[in-house]
C-alpha positions in Angstrom: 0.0 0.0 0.0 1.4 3.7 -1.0 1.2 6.5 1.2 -0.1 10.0 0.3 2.0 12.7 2.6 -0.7 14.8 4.3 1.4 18.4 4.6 5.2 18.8 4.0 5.7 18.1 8.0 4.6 14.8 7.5 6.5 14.4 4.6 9.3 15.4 7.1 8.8 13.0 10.0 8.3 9.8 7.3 11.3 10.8 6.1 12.8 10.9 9.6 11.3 7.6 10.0 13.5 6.2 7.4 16.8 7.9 8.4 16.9 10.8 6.3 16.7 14.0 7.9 15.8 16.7 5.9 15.0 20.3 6.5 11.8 22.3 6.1 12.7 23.2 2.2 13.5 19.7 1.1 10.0 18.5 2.6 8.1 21.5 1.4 9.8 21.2 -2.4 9.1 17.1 -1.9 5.9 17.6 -0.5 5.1 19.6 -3.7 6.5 17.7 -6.1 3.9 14.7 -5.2 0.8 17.1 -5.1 1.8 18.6 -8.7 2.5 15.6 -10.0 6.1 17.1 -11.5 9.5 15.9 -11.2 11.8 16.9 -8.8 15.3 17.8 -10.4 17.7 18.0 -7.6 21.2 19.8 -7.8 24.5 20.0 -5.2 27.7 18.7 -4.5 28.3 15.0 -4.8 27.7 13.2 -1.8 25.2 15.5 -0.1 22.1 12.9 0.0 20.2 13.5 -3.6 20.2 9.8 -3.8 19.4 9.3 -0.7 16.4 11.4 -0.6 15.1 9.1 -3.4 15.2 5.8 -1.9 13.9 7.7 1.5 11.2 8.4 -0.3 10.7 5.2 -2.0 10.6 3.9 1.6 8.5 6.2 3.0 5.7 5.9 0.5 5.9 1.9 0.1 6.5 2.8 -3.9 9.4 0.5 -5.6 12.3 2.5 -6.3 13.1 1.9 -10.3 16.7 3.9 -10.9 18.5 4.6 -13.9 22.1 5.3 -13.6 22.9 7.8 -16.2 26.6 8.2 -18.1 28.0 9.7 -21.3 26.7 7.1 -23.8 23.4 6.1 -22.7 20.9 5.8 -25.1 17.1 5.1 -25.9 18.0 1.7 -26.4 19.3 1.0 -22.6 16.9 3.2 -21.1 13.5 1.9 -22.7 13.6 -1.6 -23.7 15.2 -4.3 -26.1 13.7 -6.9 -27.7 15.3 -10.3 -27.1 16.0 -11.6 -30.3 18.3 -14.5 -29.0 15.0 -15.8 -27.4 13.1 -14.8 -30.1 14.8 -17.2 -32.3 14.8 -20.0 -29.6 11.6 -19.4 -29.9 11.5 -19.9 -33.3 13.3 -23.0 -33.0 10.7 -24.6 -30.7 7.5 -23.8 -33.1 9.4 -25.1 -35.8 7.0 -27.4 -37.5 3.8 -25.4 -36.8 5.3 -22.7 -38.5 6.4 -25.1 -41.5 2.6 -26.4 -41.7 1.6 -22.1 -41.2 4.0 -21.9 -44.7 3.3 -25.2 -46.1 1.1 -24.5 -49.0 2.0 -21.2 -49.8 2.8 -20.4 -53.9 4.9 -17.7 -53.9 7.4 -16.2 -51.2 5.2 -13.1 -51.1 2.2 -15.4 -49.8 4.4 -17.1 -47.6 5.7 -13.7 -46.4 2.4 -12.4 -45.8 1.7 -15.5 -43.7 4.1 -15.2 -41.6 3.1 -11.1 -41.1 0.2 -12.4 -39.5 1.7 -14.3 -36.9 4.0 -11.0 -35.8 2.5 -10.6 -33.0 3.4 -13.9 -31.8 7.0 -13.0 -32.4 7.0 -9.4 -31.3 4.8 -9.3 -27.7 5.7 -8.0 -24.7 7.3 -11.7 -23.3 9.7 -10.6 -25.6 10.2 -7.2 -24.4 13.1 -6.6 -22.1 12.1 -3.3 -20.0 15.1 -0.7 -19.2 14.1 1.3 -16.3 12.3 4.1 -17.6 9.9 1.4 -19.4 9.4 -0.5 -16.1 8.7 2.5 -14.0 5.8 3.2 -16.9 4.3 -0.3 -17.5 4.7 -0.6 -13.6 1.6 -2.3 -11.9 1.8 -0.5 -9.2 3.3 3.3 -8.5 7.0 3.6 -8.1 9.7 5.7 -7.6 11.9 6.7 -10.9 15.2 7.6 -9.9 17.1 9.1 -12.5 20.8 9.4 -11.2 23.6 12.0 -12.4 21.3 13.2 -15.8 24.0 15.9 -16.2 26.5 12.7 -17.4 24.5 12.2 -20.2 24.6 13.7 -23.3 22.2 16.2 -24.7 20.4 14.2 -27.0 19.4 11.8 -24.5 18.3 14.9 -22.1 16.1 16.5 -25.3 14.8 12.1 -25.4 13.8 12.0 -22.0 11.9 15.7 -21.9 9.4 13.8 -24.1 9.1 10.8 -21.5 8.9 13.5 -18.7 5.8 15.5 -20.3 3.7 12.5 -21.1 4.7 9.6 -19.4 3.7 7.7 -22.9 6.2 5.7 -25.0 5.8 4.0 -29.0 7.3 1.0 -29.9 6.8 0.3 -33.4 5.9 -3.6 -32.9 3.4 -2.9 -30.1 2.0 0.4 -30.4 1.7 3.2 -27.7 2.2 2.0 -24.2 0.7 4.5 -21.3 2.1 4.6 -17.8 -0.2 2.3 -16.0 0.6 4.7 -12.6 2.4 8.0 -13.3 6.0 7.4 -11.2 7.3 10.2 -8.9 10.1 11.1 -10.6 13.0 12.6 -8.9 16.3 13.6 -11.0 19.8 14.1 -9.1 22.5 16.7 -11.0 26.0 17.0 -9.8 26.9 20.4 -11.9 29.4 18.4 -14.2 26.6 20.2 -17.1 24.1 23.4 -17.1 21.2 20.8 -18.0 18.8 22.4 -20.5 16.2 25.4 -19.9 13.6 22.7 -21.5 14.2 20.2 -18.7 14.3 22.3 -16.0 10.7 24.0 -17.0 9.2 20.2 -16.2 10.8 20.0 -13.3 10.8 21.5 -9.6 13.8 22.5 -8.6 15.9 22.0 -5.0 19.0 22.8 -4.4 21.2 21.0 -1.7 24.1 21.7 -0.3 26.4 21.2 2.5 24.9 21.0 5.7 25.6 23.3 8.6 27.2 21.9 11.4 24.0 21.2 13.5 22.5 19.7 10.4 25.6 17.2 10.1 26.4 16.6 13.7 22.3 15.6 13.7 22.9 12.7 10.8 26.4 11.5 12.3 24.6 10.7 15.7 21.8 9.3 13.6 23.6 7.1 11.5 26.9 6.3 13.6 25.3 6.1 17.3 28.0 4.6 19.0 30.3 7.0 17.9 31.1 9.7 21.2 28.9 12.3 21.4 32.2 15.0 21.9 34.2 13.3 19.4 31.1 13.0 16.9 31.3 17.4 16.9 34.8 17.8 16.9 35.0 15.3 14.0 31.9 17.3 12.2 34.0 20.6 12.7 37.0 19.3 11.3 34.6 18.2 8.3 33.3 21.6 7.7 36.4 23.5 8.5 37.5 21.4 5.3 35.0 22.7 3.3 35.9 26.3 4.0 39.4 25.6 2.5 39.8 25.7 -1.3 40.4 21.9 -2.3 40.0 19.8 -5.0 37.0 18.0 -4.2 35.5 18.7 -0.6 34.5 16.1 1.5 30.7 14.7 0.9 28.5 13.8 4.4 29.1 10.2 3.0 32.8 10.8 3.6 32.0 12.4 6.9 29.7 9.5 7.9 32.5 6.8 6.8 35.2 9.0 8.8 32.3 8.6 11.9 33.2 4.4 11.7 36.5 4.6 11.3 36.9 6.8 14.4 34.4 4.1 15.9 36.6 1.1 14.5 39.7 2.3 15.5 38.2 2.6 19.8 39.3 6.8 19.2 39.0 8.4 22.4 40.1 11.8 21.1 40.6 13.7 18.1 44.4 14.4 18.2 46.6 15.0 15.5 48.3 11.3 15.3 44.2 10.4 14.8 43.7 12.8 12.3 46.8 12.1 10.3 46.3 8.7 9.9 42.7 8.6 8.6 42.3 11.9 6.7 42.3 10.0 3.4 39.3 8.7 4.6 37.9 12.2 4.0 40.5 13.2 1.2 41.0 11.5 -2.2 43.5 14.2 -3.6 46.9 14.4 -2.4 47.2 17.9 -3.4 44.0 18.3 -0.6 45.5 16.5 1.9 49.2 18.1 2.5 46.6 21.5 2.3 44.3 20.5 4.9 47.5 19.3 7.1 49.2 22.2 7.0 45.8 25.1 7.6 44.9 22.7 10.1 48.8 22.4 11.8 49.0 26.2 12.0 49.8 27.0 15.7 47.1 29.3 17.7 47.4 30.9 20.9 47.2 28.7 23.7 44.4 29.3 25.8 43.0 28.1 29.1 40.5 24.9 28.7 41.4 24.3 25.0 41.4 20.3 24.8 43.6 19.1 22.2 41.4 19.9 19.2 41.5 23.1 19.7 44.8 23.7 20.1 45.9 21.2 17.3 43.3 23.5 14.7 44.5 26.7 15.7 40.9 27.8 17.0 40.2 30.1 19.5 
């Protein structure tokens, strides 16, 4: 059974319910999103919860989640359907001899031709239709969730193909003839900026922004996600994290990146957040070399000792 979110607050607390916090503009935008029936196209940083908020939902409203992973290359092809011609032909193989007494008989190879036209739809039907995800999530029995993940990596033309899936949930194939989304899917989009995505596109869509959370926001899905992790270490940890992000790196770390630092400082029984312990795992956070030796040395630089600065302070150079 689906669930309908009664206001954006419940939309909020479901959400909650499934381990994703989110804050009063992802719920409202959500929240409005399902009402309007339109998609949601959500843009930010990599690693901020876009995907996350998808399958949250998915949980939340009981709805299958039905993602398509996009990437330079993808086509109509792998994002529709295929027919299975290797089965077809097994297939083929199996009816042998009635289709030799459907032929026998036949004059001329246009009757025999002909013949065979009217036994197409034997040939071409839907058990031998293999559904990509955006044909699932149409012919879907019951409403789903379409996830479609990173559509800046595709290419244009595919964007300009799917604006035409997005406005009327409808698709032709040839053999078969139109085919009408049974249940229109809530469709949610993720963007990571690698591409300004068309004007087109983002007239269909709702838009929401996310970005980096503050500290509160972050420190709230650490102790959600990574419990057993010290309460004092989980902010001092969380300040490092954002402290990171005020420094101009390569790639700033993601809240996955925090939350996978949060078990490491768990698996490795850290009491504190020193600067041995901070050494040793900051790759954990950092994937560019050129980001790491930067973070060590802004975070190195001596500060003013002060009375009642634990070691984190004094190893940040924070007053």
């Amino acid at each position: 059974m689906t669930t309908t979110f009664r206001s954006p607050e419940d939309l909020k607390n479901c959400l909650g319910d499934q381990q994703y916090i989110a804050n009063d503009e992802i719920a409202t935008i959500m929240y409005l999103s399902q009402q309007l029936g339109k998609p949601l196209l959500t843009e930010g940083p990599a690693g901020v919860g876009k995907t996350e908020l998808a399958k949250a939902i998915a949980g939340a409203t009981g709805r299958e989640l039905i993602r398509l992973q996009c990437y330079e290359g993808l086509d109509e092809t792998k994002a529709l359907y295929e027919w299975e011609y290797a089965k077809q032909l097994l297939y083929t193989q199996l009816l042998r001899d009635q289709l030799q007494q459907t032929l026998s008989g036949a004059v001329t190879l246009t009757e025999a031709a002909d013949r065979l036209a009217n036994e197409e739809d034997v040939f071409f039907s839907m058990r031998f239709l293999l559904q990509r995800p955006l044909l699932k999530a149409i012919l879907s029995e019951q409403p789903t969730v379409l996830l479609i993940d990173e559509i800046d990596r595709a290419d244009a033309e595919f964007e300009a193909f799917l604006l035409e899936v997005l406005s009327d949930f409808q698709i032709s194939v040839p053999e078969l003839g139109t085919l009408a989304a049974v249940h229109r899917p809530l469709v949610i989009l993720t963007s990571n900026n690698t591409r300004e995505l068309s004007e087109a596109l983002k007239r269909r869509c709702l838009y929401l922004f996310i970005g980096y959370p503050n500290v509160d926001q972050e420190l709230a899905v650490v102790r959600l996600k990574v419990p057993e992790l010290n309460p004092k270490l989980a902010r001092q940890a969380v300040e490092v994290v954002q402290m990171m992000r005020g420094m101009d790196l390569r790639k700033s770390p993601s809240i996955s990146e925090t939350l996978d630092w949060a078990k490491a400082l768990v698996a490795l029984n850290a009491k504190n957040l020193d600067e041995k312990t901070l050494d040793t795992t900051i790759t954990v956070l950092l994937k560019h070399e050129s980001d790491i030796q930067k973070a060590k040395r802004q975070l190195n630089k001596p500060a003013p000792p002060r009375r009642g600065d634990d070691d984190l302070t004094k190893y940040l150079g924070r007053n």
